[in-house]
C-alpha positions in Angstrom: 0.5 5.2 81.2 -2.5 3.4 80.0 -3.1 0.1 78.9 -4.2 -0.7 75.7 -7.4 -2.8 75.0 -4.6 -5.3 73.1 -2.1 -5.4 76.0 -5.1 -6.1 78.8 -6.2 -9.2 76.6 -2.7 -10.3 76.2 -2.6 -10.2 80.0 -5.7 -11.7 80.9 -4.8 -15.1 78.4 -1.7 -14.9 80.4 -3.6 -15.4 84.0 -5.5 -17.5 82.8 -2.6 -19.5 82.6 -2.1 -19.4 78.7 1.1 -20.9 77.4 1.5 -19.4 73.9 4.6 -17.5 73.5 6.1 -14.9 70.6 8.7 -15.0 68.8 9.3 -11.8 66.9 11.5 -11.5 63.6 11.4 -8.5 61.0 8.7 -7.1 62.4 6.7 -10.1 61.6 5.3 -12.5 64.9 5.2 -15.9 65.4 3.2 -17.8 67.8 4.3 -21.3 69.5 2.7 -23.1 72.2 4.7 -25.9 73.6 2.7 -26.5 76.6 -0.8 -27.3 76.9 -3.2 -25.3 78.8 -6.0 -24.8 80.8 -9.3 -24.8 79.2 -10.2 -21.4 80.2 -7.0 -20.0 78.5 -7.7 -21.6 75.5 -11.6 -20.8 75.6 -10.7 -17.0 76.5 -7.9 -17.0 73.2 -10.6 -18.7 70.8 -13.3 -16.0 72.3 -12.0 -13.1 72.3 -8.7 -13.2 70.5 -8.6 -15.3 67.5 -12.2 -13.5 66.4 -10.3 -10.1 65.9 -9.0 -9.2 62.5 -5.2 -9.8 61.7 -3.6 -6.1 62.5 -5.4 -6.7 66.1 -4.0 -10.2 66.6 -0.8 -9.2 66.2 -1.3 -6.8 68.4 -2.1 -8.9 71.4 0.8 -11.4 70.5 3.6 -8.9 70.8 2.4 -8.3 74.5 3.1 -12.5 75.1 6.3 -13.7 76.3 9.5 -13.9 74.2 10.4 -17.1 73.1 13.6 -15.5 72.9 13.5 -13.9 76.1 15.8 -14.9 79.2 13.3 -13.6 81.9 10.4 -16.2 82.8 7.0 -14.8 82.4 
């Protein structure tokens, strides 16, 4: 299966070391970052993720991990 262009920027934040995490609720996602992170994660999120429109955005946070979930990222 292949990987959408939302899902690979999703991933690269992540190994980047991003710390922003989802938390999803009705359909509608919520984004908290308790840790900080390194600049590169936050350059790469300000770059090329927070420049796309909303429907996109949301896109790439529902690939981050759950807030929610019991597995560590």
């Amino acid at each position: 299966m292949e990987k959408t262009e939302t899902r690979k920027l999703a991933e690269e934040y992540m190994l980047l070391g991003g710390t922003r995490q989802v938390m999803i609720d009705d359909n509608k996602t919520f984004v908290r970052q308790y840790d900080h992170e390194p600049v590169e994660a936050e350059r790469f999120w300000q770059e090329r993720i927070a420049t796309l429109d909303k429907e996109r955005i949301a896109d790439v946070e529902f690939f981050l991990p759950s807030v929610n979930s019991d597995v560590e990222p």
